[in-house]
C-alpha positions as YAML, in Angstrom:
chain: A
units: angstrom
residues:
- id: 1
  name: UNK
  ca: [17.78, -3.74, 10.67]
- id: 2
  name: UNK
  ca: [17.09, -5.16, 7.59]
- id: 3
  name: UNK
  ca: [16.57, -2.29, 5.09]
- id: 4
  name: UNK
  ca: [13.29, -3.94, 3.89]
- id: 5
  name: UNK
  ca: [12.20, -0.49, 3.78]
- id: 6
  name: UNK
  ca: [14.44, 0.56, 1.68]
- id: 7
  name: UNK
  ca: [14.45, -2.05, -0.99]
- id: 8
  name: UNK
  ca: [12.82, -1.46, -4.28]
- id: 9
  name: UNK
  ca: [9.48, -2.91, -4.79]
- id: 10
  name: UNK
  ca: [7.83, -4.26, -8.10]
- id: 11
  name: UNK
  ca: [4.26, -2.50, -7.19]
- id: 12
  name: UNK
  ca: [2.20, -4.84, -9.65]
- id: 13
  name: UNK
  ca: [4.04, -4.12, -12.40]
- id: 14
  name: UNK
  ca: [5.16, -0.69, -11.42]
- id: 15
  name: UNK
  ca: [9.21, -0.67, -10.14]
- id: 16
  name: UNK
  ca: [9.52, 1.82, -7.08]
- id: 17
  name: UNK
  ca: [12.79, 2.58, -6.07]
- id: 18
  name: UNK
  ca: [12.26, 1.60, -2.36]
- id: 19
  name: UNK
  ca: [9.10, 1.03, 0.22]
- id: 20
  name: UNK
  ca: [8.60, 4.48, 1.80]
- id: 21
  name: UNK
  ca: [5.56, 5.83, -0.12]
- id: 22
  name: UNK
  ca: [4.70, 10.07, 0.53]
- id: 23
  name: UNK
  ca: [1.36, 9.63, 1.45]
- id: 24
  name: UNK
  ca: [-1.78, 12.54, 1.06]
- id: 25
  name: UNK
  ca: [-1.05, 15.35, 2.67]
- id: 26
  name: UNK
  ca: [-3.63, 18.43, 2.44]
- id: 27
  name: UNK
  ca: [-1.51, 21.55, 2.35]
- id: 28
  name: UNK
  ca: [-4.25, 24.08, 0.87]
- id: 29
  name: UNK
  ca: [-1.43, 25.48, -1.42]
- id: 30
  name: UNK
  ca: [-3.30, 25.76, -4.86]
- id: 31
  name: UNK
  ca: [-5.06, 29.19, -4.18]
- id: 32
  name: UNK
  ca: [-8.88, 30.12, -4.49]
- id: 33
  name: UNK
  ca: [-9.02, 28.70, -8.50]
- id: 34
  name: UNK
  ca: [-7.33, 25.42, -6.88]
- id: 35
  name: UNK
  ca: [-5.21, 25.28, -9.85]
- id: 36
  name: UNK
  ca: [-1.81, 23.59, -9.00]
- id: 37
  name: UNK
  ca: [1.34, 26.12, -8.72]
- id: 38
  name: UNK
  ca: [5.55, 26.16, -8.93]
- id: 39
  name: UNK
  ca: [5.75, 26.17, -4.91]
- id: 40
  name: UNK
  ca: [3.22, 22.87, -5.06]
- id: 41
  name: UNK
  ca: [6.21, 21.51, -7.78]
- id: 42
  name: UNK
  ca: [9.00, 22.70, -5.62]
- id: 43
  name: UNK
  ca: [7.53, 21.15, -2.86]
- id: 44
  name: UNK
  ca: [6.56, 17.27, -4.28]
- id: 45
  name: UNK
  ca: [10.29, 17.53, -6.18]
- id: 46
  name: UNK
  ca: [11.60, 18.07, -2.73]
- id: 47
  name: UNK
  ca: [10.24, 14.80, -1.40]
- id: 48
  name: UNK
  ca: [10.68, 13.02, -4.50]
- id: 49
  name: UNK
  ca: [13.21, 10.40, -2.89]
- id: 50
  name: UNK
  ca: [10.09, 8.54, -2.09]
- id: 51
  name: UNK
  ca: [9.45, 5.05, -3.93]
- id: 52
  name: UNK
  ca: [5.97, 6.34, -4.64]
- id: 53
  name: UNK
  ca: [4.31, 10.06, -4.02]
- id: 54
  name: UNK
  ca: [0.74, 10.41, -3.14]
- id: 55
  name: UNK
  ca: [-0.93, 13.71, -4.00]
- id: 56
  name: UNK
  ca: [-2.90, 15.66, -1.59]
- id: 57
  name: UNK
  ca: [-6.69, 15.27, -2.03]
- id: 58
  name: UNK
  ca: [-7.94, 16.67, -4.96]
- id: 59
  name: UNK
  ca: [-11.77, 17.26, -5.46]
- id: 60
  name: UNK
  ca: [-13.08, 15.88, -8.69]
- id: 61
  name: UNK
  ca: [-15.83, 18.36, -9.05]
- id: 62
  name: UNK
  ca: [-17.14, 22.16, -7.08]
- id: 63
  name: UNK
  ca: [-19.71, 19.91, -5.27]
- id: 64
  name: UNK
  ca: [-17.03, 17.55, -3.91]
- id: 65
  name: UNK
  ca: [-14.93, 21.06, -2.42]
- id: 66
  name: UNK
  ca: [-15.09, 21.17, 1.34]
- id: 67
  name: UNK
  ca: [-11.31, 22.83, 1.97]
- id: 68
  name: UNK
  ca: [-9.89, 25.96, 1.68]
- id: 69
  name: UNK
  ca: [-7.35, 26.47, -1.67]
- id: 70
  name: UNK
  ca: [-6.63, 22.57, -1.71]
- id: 71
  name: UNK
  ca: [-6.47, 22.00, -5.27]
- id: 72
  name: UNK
  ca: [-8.62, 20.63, -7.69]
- id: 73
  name: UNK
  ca: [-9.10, 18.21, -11.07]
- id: 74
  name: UNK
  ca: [-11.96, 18.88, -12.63]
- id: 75
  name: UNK
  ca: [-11.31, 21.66, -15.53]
- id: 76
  name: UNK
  ca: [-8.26, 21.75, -17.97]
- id: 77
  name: UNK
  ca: [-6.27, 24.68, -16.50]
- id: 78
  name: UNK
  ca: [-6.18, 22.59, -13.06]
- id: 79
  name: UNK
  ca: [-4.65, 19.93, -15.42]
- id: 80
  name: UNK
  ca: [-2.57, 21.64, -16.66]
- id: 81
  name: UNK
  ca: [-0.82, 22.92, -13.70]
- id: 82
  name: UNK
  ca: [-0.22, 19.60, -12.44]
- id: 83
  name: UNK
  ca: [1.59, 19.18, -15.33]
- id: 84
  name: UNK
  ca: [4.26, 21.17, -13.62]
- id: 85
  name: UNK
  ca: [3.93, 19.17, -10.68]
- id: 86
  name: UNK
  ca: [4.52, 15.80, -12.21]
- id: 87
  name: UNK
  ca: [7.23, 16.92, -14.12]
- id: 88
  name: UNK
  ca: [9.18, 17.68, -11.12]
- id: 89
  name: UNK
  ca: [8.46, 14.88, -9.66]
- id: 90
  name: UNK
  ca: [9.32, 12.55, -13.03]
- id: 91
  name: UNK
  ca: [12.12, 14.37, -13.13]
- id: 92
  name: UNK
  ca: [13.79, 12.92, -9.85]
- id: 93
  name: UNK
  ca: [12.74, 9.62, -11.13]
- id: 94
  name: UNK
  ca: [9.67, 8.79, -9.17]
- id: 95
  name: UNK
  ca: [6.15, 7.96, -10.22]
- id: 96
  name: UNK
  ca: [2.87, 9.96, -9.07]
- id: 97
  name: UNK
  ca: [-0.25, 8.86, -8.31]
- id: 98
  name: UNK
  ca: [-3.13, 11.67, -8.17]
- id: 99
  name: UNK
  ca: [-5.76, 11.12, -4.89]
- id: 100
  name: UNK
  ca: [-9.33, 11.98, -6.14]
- id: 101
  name: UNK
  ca: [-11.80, 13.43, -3.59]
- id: 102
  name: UNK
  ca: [-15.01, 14.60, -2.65]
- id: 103
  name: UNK
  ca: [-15.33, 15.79, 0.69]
- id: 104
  name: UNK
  ca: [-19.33, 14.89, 0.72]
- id: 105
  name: UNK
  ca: [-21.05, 16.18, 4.23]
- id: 106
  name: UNK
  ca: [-17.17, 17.29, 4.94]
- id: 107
  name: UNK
  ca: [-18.15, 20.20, 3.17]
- id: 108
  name: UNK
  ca: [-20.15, 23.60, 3.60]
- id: 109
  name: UNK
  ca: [-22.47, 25.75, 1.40]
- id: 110
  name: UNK
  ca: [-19.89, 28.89, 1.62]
- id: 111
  name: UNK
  ca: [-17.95, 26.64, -0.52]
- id: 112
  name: UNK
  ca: [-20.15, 25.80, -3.23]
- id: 113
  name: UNK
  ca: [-23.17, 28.89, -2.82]
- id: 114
  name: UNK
  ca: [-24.33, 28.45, -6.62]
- id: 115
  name: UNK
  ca: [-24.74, 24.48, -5.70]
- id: 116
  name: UNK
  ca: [-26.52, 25.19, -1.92]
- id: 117
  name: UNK
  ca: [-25.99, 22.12, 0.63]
- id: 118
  name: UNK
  ca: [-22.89, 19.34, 0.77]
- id: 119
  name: UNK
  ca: [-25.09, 16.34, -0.45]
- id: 120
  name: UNK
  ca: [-23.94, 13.27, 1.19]
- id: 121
  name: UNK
  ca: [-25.81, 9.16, 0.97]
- id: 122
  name: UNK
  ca: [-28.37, 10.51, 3.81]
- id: 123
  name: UNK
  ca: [-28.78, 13.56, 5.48]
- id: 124
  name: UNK
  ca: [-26.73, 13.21, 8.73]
- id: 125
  name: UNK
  ca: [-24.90, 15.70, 9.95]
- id: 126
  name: UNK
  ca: [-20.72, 15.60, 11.77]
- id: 127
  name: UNK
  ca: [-21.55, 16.46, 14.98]
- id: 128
  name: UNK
  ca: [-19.40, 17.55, 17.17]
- id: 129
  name: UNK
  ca: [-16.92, 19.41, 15.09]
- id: 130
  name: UNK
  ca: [-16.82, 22.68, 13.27]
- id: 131
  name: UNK
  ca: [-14.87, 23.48, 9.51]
- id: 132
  name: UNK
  ca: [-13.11, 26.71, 8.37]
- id: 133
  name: UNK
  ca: [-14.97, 27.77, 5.01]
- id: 134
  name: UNK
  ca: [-14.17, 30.91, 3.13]
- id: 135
  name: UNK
  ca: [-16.39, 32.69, 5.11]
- id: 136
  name: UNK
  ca: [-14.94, 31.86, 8.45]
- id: 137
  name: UNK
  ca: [-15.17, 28.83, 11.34]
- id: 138
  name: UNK
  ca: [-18.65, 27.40, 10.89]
- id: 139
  name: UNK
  ca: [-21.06, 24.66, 12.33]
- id: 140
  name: UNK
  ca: [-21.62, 21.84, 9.70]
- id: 141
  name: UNK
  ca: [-25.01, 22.12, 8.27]
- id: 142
  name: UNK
  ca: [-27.10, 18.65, 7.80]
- id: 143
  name: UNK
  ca: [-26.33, 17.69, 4.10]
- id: 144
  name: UNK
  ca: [-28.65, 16.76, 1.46]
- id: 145
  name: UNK
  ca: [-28.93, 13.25, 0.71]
- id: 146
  name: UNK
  ca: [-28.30, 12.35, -2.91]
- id: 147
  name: UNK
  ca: [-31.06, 11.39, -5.08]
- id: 148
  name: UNK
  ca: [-30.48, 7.98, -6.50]
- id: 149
  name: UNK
  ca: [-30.69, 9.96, -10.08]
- id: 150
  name: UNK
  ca: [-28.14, 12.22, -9.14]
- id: 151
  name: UNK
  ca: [-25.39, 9.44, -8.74]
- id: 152
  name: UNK
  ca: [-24.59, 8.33, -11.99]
- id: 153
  name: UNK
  ca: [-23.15, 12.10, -12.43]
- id: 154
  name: UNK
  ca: [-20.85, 12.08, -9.16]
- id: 155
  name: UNK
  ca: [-19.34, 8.89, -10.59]
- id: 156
  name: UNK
  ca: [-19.06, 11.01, -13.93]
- id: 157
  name: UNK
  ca: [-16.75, 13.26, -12.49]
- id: 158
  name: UNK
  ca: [-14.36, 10.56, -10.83]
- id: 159
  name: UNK
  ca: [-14.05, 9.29, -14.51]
- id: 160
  name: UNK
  ca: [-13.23, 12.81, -16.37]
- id: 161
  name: UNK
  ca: [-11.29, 13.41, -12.84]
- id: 162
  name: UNK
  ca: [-9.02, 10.50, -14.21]
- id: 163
  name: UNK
  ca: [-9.08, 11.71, -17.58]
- id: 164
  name: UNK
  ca: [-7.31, 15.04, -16.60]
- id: 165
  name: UNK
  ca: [-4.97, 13.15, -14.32]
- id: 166
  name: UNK
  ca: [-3.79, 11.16, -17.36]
- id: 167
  name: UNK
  ca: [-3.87, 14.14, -19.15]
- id: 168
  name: UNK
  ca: [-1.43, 15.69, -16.87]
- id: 169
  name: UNK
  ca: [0.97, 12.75, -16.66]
- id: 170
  name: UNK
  ca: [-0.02, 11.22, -13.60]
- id: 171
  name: UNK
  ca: [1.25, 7.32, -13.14]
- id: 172
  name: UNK
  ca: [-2.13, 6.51, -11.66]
- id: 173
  name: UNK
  ca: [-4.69, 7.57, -9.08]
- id: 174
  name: UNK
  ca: [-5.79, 6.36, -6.10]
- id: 175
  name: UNK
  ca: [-9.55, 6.83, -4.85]
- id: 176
  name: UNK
  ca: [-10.16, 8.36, -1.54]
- id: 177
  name: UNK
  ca: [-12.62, 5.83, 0.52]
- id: 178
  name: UNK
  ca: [-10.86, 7.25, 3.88]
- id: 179
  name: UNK
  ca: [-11.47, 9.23, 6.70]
- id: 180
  name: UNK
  ca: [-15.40, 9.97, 6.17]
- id: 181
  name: UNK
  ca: [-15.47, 11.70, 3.11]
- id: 182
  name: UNK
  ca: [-18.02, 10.57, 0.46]
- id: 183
  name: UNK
  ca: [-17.30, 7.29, -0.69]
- id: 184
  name: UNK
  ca: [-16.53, 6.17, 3.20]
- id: 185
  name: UNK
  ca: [-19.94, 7.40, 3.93]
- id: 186
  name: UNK
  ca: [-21.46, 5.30, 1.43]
- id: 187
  name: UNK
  ca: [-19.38, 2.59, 2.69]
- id: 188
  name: UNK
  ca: [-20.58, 2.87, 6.95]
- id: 189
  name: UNK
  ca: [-23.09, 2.37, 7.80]
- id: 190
  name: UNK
  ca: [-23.62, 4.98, 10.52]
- id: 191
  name: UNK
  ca: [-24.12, 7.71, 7.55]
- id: 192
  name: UNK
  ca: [-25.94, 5.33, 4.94]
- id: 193
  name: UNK
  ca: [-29.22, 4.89, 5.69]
- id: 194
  name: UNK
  ca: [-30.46, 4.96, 2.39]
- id: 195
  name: UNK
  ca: [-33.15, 2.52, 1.34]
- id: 196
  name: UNK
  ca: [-32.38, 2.26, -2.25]
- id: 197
  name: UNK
  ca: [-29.82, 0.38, -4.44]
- id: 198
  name: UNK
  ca: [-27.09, 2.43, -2.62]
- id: 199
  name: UNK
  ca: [-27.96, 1.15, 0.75]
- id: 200
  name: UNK
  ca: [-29.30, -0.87, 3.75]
- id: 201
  name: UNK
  ca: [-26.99, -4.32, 2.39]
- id: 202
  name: UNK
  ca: [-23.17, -4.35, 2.46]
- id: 203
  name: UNK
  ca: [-23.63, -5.07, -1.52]
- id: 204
  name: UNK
  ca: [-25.78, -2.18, -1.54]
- id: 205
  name: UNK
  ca: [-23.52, 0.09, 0.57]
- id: 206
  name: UNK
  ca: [-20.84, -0.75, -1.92]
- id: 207
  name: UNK
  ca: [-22.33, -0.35, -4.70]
- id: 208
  name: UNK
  ca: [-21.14, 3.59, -5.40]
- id: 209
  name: UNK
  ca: [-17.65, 2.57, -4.82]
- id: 210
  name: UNK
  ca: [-18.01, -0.33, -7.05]
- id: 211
  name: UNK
  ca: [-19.14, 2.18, -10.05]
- id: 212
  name: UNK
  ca: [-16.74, 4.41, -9.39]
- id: 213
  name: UNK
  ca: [-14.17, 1.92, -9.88]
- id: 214
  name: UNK
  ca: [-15.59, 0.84, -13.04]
- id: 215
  name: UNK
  ca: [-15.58, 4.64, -14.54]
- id: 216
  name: UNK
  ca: [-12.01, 5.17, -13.30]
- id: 217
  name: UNK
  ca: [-10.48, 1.97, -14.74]
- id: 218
  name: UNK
  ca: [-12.34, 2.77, -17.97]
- id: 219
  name: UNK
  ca: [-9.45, 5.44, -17.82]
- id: 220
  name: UNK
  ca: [-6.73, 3.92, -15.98]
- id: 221
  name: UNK
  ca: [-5.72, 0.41, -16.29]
- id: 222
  name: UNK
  ca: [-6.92, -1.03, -12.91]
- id: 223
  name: UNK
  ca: [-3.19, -1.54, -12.10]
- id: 224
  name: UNK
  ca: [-2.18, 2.30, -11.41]
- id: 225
  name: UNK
  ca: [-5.61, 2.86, -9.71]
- id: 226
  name: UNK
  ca: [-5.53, 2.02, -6.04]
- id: 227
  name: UNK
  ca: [-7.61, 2.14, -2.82]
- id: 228
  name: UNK
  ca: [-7.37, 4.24, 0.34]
- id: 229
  name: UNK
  ca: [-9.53, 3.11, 3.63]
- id: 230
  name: UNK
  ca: [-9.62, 3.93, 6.84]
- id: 231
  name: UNK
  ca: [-11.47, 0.85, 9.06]
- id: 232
  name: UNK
  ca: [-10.33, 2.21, 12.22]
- id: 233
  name: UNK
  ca: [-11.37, 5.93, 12.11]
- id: 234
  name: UNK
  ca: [-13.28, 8.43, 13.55]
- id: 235
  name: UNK
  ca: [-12.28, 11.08, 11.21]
- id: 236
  name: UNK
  ca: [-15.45, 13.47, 10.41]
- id: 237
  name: UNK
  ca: [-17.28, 11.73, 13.03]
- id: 238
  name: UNK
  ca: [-17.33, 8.06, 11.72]
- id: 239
  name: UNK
  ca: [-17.05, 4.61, 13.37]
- id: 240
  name: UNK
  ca: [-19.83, 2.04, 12.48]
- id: 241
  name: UNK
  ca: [-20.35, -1.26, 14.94]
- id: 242
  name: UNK
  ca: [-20.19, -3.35, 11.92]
- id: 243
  name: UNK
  ca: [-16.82, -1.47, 10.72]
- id: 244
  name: UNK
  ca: [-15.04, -5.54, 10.66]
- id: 245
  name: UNK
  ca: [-17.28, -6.87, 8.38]
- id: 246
  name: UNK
  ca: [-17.85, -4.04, 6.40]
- id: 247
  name: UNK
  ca: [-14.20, -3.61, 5.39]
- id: 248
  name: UNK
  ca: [-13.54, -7.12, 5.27]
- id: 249
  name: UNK
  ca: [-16.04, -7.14, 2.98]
- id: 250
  name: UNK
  ca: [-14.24, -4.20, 0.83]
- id: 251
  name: UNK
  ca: [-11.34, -6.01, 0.84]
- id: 252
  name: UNK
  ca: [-12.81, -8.97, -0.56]
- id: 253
  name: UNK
  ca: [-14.43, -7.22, -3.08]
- id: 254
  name: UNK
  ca: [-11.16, -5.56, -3.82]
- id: 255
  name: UNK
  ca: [-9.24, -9.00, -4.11]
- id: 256
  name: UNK
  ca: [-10.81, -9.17, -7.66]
- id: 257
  name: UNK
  ca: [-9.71, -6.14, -8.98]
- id: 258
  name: UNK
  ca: [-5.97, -6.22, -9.92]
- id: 259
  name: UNK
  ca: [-5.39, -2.84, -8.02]
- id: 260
  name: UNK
  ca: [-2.37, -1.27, -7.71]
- id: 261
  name: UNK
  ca: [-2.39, -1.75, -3.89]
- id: 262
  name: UNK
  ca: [-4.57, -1.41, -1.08]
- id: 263
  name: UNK
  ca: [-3.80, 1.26, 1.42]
- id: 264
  name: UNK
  ca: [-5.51, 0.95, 5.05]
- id: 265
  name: UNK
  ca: [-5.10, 3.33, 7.65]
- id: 266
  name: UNK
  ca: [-4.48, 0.98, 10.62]
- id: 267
  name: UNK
  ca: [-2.32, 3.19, 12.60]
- id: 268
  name: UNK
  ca: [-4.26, 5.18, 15.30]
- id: 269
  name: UNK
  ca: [-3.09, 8.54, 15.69]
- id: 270
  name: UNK
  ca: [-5.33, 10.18, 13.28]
- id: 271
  name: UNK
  ca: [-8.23, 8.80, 15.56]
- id: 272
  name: UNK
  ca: [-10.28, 5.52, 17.02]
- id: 273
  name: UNK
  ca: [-13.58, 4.82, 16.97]
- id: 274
  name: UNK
  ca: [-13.36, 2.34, 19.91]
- id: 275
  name: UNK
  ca: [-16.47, 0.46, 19.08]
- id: 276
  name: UNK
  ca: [-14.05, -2.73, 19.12]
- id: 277
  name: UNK
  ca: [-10.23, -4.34, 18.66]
- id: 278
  name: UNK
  ca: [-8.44, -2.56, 15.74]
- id: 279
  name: UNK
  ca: [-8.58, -3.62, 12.71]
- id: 280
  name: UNK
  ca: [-4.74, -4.85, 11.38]
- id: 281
  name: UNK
  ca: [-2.97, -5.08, 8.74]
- id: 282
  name: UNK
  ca: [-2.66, -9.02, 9.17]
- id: 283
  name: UNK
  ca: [-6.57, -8.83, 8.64]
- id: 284
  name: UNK
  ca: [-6.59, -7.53, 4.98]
- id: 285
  name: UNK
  ca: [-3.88, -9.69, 3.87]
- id: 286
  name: UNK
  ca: [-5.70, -12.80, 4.86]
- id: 287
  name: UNK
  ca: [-8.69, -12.11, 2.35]
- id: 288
  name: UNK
  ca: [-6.81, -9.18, -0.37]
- id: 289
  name: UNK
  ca: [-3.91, -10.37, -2.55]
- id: 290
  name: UNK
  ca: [-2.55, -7.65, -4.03]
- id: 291
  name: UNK
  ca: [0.07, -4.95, -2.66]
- id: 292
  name: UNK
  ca: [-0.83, -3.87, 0.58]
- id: 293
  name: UNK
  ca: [0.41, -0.31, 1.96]
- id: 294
  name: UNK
  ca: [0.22, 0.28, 5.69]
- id: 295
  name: UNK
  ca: [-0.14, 4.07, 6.60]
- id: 296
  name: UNK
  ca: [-0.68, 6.69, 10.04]
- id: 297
  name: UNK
  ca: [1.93, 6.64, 13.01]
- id: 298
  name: UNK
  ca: [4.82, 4.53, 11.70]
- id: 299
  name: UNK
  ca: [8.21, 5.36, 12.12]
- id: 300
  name: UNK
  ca: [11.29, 3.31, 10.59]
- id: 301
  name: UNK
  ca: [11.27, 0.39, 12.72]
- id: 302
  name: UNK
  ca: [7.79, -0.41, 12.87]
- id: 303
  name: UNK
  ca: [7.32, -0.13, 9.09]
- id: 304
  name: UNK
  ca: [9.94, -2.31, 9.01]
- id: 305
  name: UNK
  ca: [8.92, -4.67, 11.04]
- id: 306
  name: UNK
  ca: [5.63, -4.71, 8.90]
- id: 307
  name: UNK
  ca: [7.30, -5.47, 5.88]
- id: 308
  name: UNK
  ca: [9.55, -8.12, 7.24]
- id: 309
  name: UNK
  ca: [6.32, -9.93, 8.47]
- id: 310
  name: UNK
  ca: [4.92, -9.83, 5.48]
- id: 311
  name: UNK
  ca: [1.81, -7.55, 6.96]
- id: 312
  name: UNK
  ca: [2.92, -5.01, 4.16]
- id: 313
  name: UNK
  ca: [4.79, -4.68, 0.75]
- id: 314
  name: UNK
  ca: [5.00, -0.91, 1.85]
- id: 315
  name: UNK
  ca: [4.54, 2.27, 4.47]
- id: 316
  name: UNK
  ca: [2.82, 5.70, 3.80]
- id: 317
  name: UNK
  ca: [3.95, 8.19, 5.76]
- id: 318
  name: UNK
  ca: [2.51, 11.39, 5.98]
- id: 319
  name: UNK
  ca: [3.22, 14.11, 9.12]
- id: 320
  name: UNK
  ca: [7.21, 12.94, 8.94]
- id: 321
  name: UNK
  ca: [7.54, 14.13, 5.19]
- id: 322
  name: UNK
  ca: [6.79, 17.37, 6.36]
- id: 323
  name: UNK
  ca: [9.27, 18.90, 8.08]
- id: 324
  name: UNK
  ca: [11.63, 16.01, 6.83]
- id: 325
  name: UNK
  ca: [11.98, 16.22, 2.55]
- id: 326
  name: UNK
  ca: [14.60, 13.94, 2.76]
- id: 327
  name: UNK
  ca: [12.64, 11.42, 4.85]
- id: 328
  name: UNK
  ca: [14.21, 8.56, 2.83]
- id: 329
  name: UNK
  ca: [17.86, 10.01, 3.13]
- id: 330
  name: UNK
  ca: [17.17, 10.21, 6.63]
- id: 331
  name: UNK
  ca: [16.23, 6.80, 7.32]
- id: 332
  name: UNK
  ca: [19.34, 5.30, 4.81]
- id: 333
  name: UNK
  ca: [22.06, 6.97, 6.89]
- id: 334
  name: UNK
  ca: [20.32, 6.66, 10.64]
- id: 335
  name: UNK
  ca: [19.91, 10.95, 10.52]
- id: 336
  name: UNK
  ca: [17.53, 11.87, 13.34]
- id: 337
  name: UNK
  ca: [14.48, 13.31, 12.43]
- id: 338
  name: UNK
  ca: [13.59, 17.40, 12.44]
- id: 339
  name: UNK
  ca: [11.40, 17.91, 15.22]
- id: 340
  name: UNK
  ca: [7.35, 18.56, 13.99]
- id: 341
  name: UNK
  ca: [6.12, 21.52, 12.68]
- id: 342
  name: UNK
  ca: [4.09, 23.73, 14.00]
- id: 343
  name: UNK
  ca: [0.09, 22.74, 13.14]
- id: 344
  name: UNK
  ca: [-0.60, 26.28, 12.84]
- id: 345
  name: UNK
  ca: [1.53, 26.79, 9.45]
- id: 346
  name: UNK
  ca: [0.33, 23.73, 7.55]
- id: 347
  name: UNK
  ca: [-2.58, 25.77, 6.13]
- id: 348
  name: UNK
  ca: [-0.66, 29.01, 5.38]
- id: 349
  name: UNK
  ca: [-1.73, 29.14, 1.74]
- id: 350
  name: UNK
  ca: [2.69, 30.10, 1.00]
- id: 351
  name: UNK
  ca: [6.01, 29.24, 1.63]
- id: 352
  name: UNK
  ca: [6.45, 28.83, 5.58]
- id: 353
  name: UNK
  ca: [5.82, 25.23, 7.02]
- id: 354
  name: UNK
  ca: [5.87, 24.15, 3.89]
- id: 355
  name: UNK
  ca: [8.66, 24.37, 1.40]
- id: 356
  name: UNK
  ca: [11.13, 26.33, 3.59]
- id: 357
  name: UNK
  ca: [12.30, 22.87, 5.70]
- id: 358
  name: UNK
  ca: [15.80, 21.86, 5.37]
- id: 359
  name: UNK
  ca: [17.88, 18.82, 4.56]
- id: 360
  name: UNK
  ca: [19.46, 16.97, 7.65]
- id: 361
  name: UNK
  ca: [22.66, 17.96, 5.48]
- id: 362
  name: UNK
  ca: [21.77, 21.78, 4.61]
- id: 363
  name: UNK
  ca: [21.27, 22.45, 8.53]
...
C-alpha cells in the first residue's frame, strides 16, 4: 500500500496533516438548549488525529431544528460553547470545519411549536418514514412551502450561522446540500416544484444554494467554505430521475467557486435511489477542479485506491470514527478495527457509545 492516505494534503491552501477527514456525525449530545458541552470537546479531541474534522450538523436557526439535542449555531451562548470544542480540537493540531444545517421537511412541529409546520421549497411530504421529536415517534406532517419572501431570511441565518462559527474559531464551514435536508430539496427535483425564481429550471432550482453561498463567503473566504452532496441518495425519501444532470450541473456551478473541496457521498450504504447507474467520483472530477473528498462505506484500501487514481484528494469517514478514535493510528500501524457499535447508543444524549471507546492500545 501506498500510504496515500496518510500523506498530508495542501487542501487549497489549508495544510492537513494526512487524507482521512472525520466526517458529520449526528450524536444529539448538546442537550435541549443545543449549546455545545465538555463531553462534545472530549469527544472531537479524541478523534483529532484526523487531517480534517467535520462537525455534526448544526442547525442555523429554530426553524431549521428537526433532531433531538443535536446542537445548534444560531445565538451567542451556542458559540460560545463551541469555543470549547475547537479548542480541543486546535489543540491536537487539527483544523475544524463547522457543518451548517437545516433539516427543512426533515423536521416536525413538536420541534419548533411557536413557528407551527417544517417549511420546505413545496409542500411534499417523506413518506414512508417516521422521526423521533420531543414528543415521541411521529408521522411527518406535509410541510409548508416557503414563500418566495420568506427566503431571503433563511439565507440570513446561514450568513450570521457563519458569523458565530468564526466567532468561535472554526477553520471554515461546510454547507449541508446532502441527504434531503433543505438545500437538497431545493436542489431535486422530486421536492421542488415551485414555479417561481426558486424552481422548475436547474438555474432556478439552484438558485437558493447559489445565495447561500454568496452570504456565507461574505463571512468566510470561499476557500474554508465547502460543499456536501449526496447524488446517489435516498436519504429522507429523495432520488430524482434527473439526479445526473442535476448534480453535474452543481458541480459545474461549483467549479467557479474556489471552494475548499467538494464532498460527494458516492458510497452506497447510507442508501440508493436506483433510478439509474451511480453516480462516481470519476464523474465530478471531470467537470469540478478543486479538492474533491469521497465519503460513505470506505475502508482503508478503497480510499486508497481512490486517491491513488486520482478520483479523490481525500476520504470522509464517518461510522468507523465511532467506535475507533484512533481511526488514523489504526490504519498507520495495520491495527484491526473495534467491531461497530451498537445503533441503539448513538443517540444516548451521555457518555456510553460515545466517548467511552478505547484506543487499539488502551484495550
Amino acid at each position: 500500500m501506498s500510504n496515500k492516505l496518510l500523506s498530508p494534503l495542501n487542501l487549497n491552501g489549508l495544510p492537513l496533516k494526512n487524507r482521512v477527514i472525520m466526517a458529520s456525525l449526528t450524536r444529539s449530545r448538546a442537550g435541549v438548549k443545543r449549546i455545545p458541552n465538555a463531553l462534545m470537546a472530549q469527544y472531537y479531541r479524541q478523534r483529532a488525529s484526523a487531517g480534517l474534522i467535520l462537525s455534526e450538523a448544526t442547525v442555523v436557526s429554530v426553524q431549521g431544528i428537526g433532531w433531538q439535542q443535536s446542537p445548534g449555531i444560531y445565538n451567542s451562548e451556542q458559540a460560545e460553547g463551541w469555543k470549547q470544542v475547537v479548542n480541543a480540537v486546535h489543540d491536537q493540531g487539527t483544523p475544524i470545519f463547522l457543518q451548517l444545517w437545516h433539516c427543512g421537511r426533515a423536521s416536525h412541529s413538536d420541534f419548533h411549536p411557536e413557528i407551527g409546520l417544517p417549511v420546505a421549497p413545496s409542500a411534499i411530504p417523506i413518506s414512508g418514514d417516521s422521526i423521533h421529536t420531543p414528543k415521541g415517534k411521529k408521522d411527518y406532517e406535509t410541510p409548508r412551502a416557503l414563500d418566495t419572501a420568506e427566503i431571503p431570511a433563511i439565507v440570513d441565518d446561514y450568513r450570521q450561522a457563519a458569523v458565530y462559527a468564526q466567532d468561535a474559531g472554526f477553520d471554515g464551514v461546510e454547507v449541508h446540500c446532502a441527504n434531503g435536508y433543505l438545500i437538497d430539496q431545493f436542489l431535486q427535483s422530486k421536492t421542488n416544484q415551485r414555479q417561481d425564481d426558486y424552481g422548475g429550471c436547474l438555474e432556478n432550482r439552484y438558485r437558493f444554494l447559489e445565495q447561500i453561498l454568496e452570504a456565507v463567503t461574505s463571512v468566510y473566504p470561499s476557500d474554508r467554505v465547502g460543499i456536501k452532496i449526496s447524488p446517489n441518495g435516498n436519504f429522507n425519501d429523495m432520488g430524482s430521475a434527473d439526479y445526473r444532470e442535476t448534480f453535474l450541473y452543481v458541480a459545474q456551478q461549483l467549479n467557479s467557486k474556489n471552494l475548499a473541496y467538494l464532498q460527494v457521498v458516492d458510497g452506497l450504504g447510507f442508501g440508493f435511489h436506483d433510478l439509474g447507474d451511480p453516480m462516481t467520483l470519476s464523474e465530478f472530477r471531470a467537470v469540478f477542479d478543486g479538492p474533491l473528498m469521497g465519503n460513505c462505506s470506505y475502508n482503508q484500501e478503497t480510499a486508497e485506491t481512490a486517491i491513488a487514481n486520482g478520483e479523490a484528494d481525500c476520504i470522509s469517514f464517518g461510522r468507523p470514527f465511532i467506535s475507533n478514535p484512533d481511526l488514523v493510528e489504526r490504519f498507520a500501524n495495520g491495527w484491526p478495527l473495534a467491531p461497530s457499535d451498537d445503533m441503539s447508543v448513538w443517540y444516548s444524549f451521555d457518555a456510553k457509545g460515545y466517548t467511552d471507546f478505547p484506543t487499539y492500545q488502551e484495550a
